[in-house]
N, C-alpha and C positions, 0 to 999 in steps of 0.2 A: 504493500500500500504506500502511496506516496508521498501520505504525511507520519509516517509512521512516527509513536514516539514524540514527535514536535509538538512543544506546548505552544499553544495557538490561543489569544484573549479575543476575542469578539466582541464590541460594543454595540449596545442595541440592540441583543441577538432573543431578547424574549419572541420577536414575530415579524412577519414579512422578509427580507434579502437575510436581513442578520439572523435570524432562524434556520433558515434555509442554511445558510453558510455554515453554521455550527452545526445542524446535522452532515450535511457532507462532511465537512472536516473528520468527526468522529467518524464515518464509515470511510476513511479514508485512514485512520490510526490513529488521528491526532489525541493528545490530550489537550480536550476543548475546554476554556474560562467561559462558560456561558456569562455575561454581564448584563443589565441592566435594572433600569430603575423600579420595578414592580417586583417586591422580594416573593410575593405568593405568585406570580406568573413563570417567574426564576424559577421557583421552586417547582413549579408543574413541566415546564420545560426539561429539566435536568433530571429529572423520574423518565421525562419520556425517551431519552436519549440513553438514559441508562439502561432502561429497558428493552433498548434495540442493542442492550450491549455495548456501546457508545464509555469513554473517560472522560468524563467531564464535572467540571466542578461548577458550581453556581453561588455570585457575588452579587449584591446588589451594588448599583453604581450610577452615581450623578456626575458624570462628564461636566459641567460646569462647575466642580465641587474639587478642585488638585487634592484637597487630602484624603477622598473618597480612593483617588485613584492611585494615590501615593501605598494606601492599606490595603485597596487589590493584590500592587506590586508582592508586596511584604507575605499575602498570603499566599499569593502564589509560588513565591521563590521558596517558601516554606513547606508547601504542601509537593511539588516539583523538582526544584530546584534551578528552574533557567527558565524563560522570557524566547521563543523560537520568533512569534509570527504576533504582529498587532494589526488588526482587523480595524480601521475605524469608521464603524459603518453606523453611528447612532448620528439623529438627524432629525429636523421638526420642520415642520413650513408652517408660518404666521403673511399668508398673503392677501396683497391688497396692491390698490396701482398705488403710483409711486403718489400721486394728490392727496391718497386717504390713507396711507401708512403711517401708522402711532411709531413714533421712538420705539413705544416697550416692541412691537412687533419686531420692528429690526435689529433690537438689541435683545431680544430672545433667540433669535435664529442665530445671529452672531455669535452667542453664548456658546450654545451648543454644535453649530453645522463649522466653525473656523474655529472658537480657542478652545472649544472642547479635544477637537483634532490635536494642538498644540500643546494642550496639558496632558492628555495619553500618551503622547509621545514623546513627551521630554522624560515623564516618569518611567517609561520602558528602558528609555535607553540608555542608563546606567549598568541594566543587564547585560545587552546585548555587546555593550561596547566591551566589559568586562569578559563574556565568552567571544570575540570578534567576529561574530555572525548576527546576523536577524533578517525577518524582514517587514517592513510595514506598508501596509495595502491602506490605502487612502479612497473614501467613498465618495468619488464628485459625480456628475451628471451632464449630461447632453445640455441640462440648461449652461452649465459653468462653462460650455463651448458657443452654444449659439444665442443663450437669454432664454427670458419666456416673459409672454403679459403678464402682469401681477404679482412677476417676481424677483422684483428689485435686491431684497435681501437673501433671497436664497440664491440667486443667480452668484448677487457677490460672493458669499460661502464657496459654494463650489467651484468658482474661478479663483479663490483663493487658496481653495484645498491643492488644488494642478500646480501653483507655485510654490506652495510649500515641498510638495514631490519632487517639483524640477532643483529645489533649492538644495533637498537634504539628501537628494540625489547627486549632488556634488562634494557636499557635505560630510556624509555618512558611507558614502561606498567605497574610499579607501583605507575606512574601519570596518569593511567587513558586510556591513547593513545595506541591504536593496531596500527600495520606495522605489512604490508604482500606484499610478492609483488608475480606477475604472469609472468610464461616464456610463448609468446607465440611461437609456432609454424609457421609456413607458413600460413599467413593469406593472403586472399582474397584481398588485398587494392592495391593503386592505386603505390605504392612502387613498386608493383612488375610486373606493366604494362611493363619496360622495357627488363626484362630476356628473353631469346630467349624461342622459342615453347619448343626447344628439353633439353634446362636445365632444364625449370619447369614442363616436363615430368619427368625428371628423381628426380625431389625434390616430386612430388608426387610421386612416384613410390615408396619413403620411407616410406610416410605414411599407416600404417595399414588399416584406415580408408579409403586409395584412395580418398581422395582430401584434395583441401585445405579449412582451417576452413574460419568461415565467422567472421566478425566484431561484430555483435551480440553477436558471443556464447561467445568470450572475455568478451565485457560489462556486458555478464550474471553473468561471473563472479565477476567482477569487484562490479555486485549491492547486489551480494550475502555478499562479503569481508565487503563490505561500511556499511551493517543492519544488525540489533540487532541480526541476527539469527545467526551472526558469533562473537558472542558476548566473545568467547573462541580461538577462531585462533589469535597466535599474534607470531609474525617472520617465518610465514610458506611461504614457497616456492614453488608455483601450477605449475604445468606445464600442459600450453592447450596445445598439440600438436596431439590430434591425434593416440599419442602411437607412433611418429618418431623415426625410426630406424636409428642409425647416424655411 
């Protein structure tokens, strides 16, 4: 298996991509950190993966919170021993156009979609740097490439996330540590439960492919990025979408 063994933290992973992503990992070998902020959701999650047989341990964790995630670290290096792979894939949208956007909107998203990024990953990699290997997968989107209406703040995030990758891709890969992060597309999750029938006809209608991706194929990538067989990609910027026409 290709993540054999590799302790792998996933943030956001109670539901949708990050769900997904931590069950593959685990049917891939990983020892998965399931994280996130619902401790009784964590806790349903990490029954269910264990149950598939799955290693994984489950934390509860506020990304905007560095000492929430400084005591992740701590228990993990404790319950493990090393830090392999950081997933940062927790993420919120507070959208509106840019005329009707509150501060608190765009300085929630900020919170979590950019310096959450940046406080998960400064506290990883004292590990990493210490065994000279890691790797950290970065969650941006199609919007951090092309925009989208209504999303001023989450647009910037994600276009922020790609820089931070390009940057600690210079940074971090002569100690050891790959970054890469992945744009998705129109994914399938529970985000997009609320869009009307006749928007998310026409958000499919841009895709080549005619529909939308599923959570899986994300995590595919996601397990492909995190093992050895991507042992050369470092600051690259995937785009699943599909082949979205924008």
């Amino acid at each position: 298996m290709r993540l054999q063994d590799k302790v792998c933290i996933v943030t956001g992973s109670a539901g949708g991509i990050g769900l997904a992503t931590a069950r593959r990992f685990a049917r891939e070998g990983a020892r998965v950190v399931l994280a996130d902020l619902d401790p009784q959701l964590v806790a349903q999650r990490v029954a269910e993966i264990a149950a598939d047989g799955g290693q994984v341990l489950g934390v509860q964790l506020d990304v905007t919170d560095r000492a929430t995630m400084d005591a992740l670290c701590t228990v993990v290096l404790a319950h493990w021993g090393r830090i392999d792979v950081l997933v940062n894939n927790a993420g919120i949208t507070r959208d509106a156009r840019l005329a009707k956007m509150t501060e608190a909107q765009f300085d929630d998203v900020i919170a979590v979609n950019l310096k959450g990024v940046f406080e998960c990953t400064q506290a990883v990699l004292p590990a990493m740097l210490e065994q000279g290997a890691g790797v950290v997968i970065n969650a941006s989107s199609v919007v951090g490439l092309y925009g989208n209406f209504g999303q001023t703040n989450y647009a910037a995030t994600k276009a922020g996330v790609i820089a931070f990758t390009k940057t600690w891709a210079r940074e971090l890969g002569p100690k050891g540590i790959r970054t890469a992060a992945v744009c998705p597309g129109f994914i399938a999750t529970p985000i997009l439960a609320t869009i009307p029938a006749p928007v998310m006809a026409k958000m499919i209608d841009k895709v080549p492919l005619g529909r939308l991706g599923e959570p899986d194929e994300i995590a595919a990538v996601y397990a492909f990025l995190a093992s050895d067989e991507a042992s050369y990609i470092n600051g690259a910027v995937i785009e699943v979408s599909g082949g979205i026409q924008v």
